[in-house]
C-alpha positions, 0 to 999 in steps of 0.5 A: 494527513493526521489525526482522524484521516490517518486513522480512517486511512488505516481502517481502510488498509486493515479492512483491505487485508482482512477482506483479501484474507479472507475471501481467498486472496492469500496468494495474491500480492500487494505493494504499498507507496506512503506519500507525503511530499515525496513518495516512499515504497513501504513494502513492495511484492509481498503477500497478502499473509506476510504484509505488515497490518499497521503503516506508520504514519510520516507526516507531510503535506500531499503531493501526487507526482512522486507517488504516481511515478513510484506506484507505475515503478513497483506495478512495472516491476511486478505486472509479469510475475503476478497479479497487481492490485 
């Protein structure tokens, strides 16, 4: 993914923070897996306040099993202590 899907992508995650921010889910807790061909934790558990606002982009074609697999991880490591979105 590149160019103008990339960029939608990144609109999509801006809107994303602002909606959480404000419609009071600062306390709430995100986690964020970039995928390509491999799968790559961006941030993991931190709040919505301190979550960065841009992710950089890597290249790559798309291949869903790594991100999945990596996605079930981070919710497992987080589901008892808070809440997952």
């Amino acid at each position: 993914m590149s160019g103008r899907p990339w960029k939608e992508l990144q609109h999509a995650y801006t809107t994303f923070l602002q909606t959480l921010r404000a419609d009071q889910g600062v306390e709430d807790y995100i986690s964020v897996v970039r995928f390509a061909s491999d799968a790559t934790t961006v941030f993991s558990g931190r709040k919505v306040l301190d979550a960065p606002t841009s992710i950089e982009f890597s290249g790559g074609g798309t291949y869903f099993r790594p991100p999945l697999r990596r996605a079930i991880e981070v919710i497992a490591q987080h589901s008892q202590k808070q809440r997952c979105l």
